[in-house]
C-alpha positions in Angstrom: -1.9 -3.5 1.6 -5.7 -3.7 1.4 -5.5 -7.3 1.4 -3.7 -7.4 4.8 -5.8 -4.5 6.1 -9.1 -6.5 5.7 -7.5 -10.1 7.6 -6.1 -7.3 10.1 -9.3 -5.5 10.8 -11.2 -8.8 11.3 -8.6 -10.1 13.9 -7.9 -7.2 15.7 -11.6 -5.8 15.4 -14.0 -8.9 14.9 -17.0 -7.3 16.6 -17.1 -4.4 13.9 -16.5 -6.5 10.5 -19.5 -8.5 9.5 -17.4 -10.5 6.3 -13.7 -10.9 5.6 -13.0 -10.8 1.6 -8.7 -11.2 1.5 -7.6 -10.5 -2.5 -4.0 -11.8 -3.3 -2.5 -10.9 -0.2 -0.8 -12.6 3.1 -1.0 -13.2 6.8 2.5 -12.1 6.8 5.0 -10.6 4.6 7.8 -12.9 3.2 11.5 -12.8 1.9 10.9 -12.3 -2.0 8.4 -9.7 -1.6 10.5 -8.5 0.6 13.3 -8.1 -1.6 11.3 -6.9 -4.1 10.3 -3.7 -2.5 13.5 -3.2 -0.9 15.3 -2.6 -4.4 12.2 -0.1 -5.1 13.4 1.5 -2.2 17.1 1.7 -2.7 16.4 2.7 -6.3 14.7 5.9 -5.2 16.8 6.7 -2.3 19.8 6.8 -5.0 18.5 9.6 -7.0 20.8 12.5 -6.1 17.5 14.7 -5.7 16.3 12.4 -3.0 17.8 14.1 -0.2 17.2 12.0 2.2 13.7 12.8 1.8 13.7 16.3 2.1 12.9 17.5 -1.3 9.9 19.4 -1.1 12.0 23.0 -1.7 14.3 21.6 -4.3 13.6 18.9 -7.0 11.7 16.0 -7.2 13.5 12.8 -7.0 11.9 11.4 -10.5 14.3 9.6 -12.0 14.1 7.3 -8.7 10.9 7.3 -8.1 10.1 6.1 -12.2 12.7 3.2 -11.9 11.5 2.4 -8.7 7.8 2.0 -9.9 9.4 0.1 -12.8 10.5 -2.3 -11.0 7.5 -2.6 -9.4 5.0 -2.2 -11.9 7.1 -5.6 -13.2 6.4 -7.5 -10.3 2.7 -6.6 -10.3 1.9 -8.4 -14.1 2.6 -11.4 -15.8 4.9 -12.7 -18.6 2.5 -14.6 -20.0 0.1 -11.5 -20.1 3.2 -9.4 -21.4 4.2 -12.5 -24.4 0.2 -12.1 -25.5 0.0 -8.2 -25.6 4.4 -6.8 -26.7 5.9 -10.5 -27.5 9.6 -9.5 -28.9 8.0 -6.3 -30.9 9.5 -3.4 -31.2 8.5 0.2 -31.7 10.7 1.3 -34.5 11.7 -2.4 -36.2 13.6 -0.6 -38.8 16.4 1.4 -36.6 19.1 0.2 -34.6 18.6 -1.3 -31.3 19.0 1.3 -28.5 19.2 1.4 -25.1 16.5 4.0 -24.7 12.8 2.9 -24.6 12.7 0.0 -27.3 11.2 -2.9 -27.4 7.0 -2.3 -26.8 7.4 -3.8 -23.3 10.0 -0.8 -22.5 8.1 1.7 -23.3 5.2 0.3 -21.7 6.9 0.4 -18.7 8.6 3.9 -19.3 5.1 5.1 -20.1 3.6 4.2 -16.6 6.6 4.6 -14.6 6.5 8.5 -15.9 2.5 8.5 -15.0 3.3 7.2 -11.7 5.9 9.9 -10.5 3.5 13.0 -11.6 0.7 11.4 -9.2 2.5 9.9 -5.9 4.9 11.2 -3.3 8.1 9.6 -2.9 8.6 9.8 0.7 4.7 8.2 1.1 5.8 5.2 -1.5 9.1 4.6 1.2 6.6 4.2 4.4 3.8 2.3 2.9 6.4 -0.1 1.3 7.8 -0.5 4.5 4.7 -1.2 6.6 3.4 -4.0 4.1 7.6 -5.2 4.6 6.5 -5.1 8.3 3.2 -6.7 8.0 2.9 -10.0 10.1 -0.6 -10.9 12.1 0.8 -13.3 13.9 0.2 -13.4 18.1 3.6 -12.4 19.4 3.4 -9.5 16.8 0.0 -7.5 17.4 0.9 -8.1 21.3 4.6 -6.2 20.8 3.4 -3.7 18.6 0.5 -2.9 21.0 2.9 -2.9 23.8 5.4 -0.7 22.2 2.4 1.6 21.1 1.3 2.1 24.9 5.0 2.7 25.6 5.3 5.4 23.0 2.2 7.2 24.3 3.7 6.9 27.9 6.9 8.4 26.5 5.1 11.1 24.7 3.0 11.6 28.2 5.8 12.6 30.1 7.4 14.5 27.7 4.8 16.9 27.7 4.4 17.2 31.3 8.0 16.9 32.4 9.9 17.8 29.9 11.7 15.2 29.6 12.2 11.6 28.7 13.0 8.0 29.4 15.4 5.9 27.8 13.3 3.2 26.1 13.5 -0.7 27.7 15.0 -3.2 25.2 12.5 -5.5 24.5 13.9 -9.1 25.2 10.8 -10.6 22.6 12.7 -9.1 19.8 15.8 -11.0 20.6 14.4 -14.8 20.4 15.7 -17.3 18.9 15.0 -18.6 15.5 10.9 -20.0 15.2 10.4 -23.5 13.7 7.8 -23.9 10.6 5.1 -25.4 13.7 5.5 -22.7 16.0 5.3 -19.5 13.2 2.3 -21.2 12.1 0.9 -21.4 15.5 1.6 -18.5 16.3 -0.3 -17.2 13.3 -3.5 -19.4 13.9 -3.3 -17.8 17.4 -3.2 -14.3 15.1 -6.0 -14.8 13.6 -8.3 -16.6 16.2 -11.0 -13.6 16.8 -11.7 -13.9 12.5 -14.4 -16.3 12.8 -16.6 -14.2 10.0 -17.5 -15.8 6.9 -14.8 -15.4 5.1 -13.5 -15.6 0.8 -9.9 -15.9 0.2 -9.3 -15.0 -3.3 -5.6 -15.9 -5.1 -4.6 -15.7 -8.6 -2.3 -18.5 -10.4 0.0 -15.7 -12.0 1.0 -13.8 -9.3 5.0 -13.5 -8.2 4.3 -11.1 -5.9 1.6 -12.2 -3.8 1.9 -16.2 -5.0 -1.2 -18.4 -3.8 0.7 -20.3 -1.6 0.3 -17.5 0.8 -3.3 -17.0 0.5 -3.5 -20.9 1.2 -2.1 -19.8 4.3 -4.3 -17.8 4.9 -7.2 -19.7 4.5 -5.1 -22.7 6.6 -4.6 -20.8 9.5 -8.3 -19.3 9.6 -9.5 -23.2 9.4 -7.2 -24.2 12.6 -8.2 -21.1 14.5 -12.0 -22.6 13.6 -13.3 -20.3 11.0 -15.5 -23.2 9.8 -17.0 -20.8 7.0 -14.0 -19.9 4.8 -14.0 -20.6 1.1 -10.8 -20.5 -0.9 -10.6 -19.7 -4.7 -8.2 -19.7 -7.3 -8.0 -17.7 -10.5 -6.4 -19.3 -13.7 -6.1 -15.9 -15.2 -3.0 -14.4 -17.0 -2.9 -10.7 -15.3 -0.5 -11.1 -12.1 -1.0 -9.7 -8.9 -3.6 -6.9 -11.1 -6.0 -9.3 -11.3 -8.1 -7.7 -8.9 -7.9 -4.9 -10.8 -8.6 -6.2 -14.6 -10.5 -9.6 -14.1 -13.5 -7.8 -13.2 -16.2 -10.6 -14.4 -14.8 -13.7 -12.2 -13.1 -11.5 -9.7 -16.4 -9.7 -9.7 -18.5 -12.9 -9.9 -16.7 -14.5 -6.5 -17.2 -11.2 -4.1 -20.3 -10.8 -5.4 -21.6 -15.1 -4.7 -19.9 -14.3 -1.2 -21.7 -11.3 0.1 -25.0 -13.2 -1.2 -24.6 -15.9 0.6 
């Protein structure tokens, strides 16, 4: 989400960001990462404790919540990374295979999945998940959701002066017709065309979940629009979509060249 909030800040508010630095992220959200939080979700909704979210009096949905960052915690390495530090090995060679925590890349993940529910609210994990689903900085996008937004406040408005309120418009933009691969990408260079700031686009070679493809959209569209200062680069290293994380040298190395120049 920080990705996206830095290539959104820049668009929507050029005059207040000086340089744009986007880390394994997108111009807009697509199907597999998609998917991939959507199972998260579904995963912690299905724990019995969930309760449709409200289970602040009663128990924590953890079992959820751990598979769900599980999942997740899958989509944010590598198995390259993974073959180098667990390969096949497991943690007791001499018992019988069990279904439990076994092999050392099970209980890595049981290890962090259980971290992760004693630190972070389940209900928070739904909405952010949801609002990088959502994420798109295309044009006809920011210009419906900023339309909608006045709408709401209008609504709001009147309910607290009158007491009552309006049944909402339908909004015939949501109802078009399918975009072709031209018009999506214009529509995204039209998105974008306030981010004229000097500009690094960072992607790593390992990551599923964020795969560079989408960063080279992100530096594409900012070239159309006429960003003529954006630099794209590309990490060969072997730690997923936590590259930004681990790689600290070359990760380090690229932000650092940037805001020098």
């Amino acid at each position: 989400m920080g990705g996206m909030q830095s290539l959104c800040a820049a668009a929507l508010h050029s005059d207040r960001v000086a340089r744009l630095i986007t880390i394994s992220a997108c111009a807009r959200s697509h199907p597999y990462s998609i998917a991939l939080r959507f199972a998260q979700r579904q995963a912690l909704m299905a724990d019995p404790n969930f309760n449709r979210g409200f289970y602040y009096d009663g128990v924590m949905p953890h079992v959820g919540m751990k598979l769900a960052r599980a999942i997740a915690t899958v989509t944010y390495r590598s198995g390259p990374e993974w073959e180098l530090r667990f390969g096949r090995r497991r943690q007791r060679p001499d018992q019988p295979p069990a279904l439990c925590p076994d092999f050392l890349i099970e209980t890595y993940l049981d290890h962090q999945s259980e971290r992760f529910c004693l630190q972070y609210d389940a209900n928070s994990l739904l909405y952010v998940s949801k609002a990088m689903d959502m994420f798109d900085i295309s044009h006809s996008v920011t210009q419906r959701l900023e339309k909608q937004r006045l709408e709401e406040g209008s609504r709001r408005q009147s309910v607290c002066l009158l007491a009552s309120d309006q049944p909402a418009t339908p909004d015939d933009s949501a109802h078009s017709s399918v975009e072709t691969g031209d018009e999506i990408m214009a529509d995204l260079v039209k998105g974008v065309s306030r981010a004229m700031q000097p500009t690094l686009v960072l992607g790593v070679q390992s990551d599923i979940l964020f795969p560079v493809r989408q960063q080279k959209e992100i530096a594409d569209i900012l070239r159309r629009a006429g960003n003529t200062r954006v630099t794209y680069y590309e990490l060969d290293a072997m730690y997923g979509h936590d590259t930004f994380l681990i790689d600290v040298t070359n990760v380090g190395a690229a932000i650092k060249g940037h805001l020098e120049q």
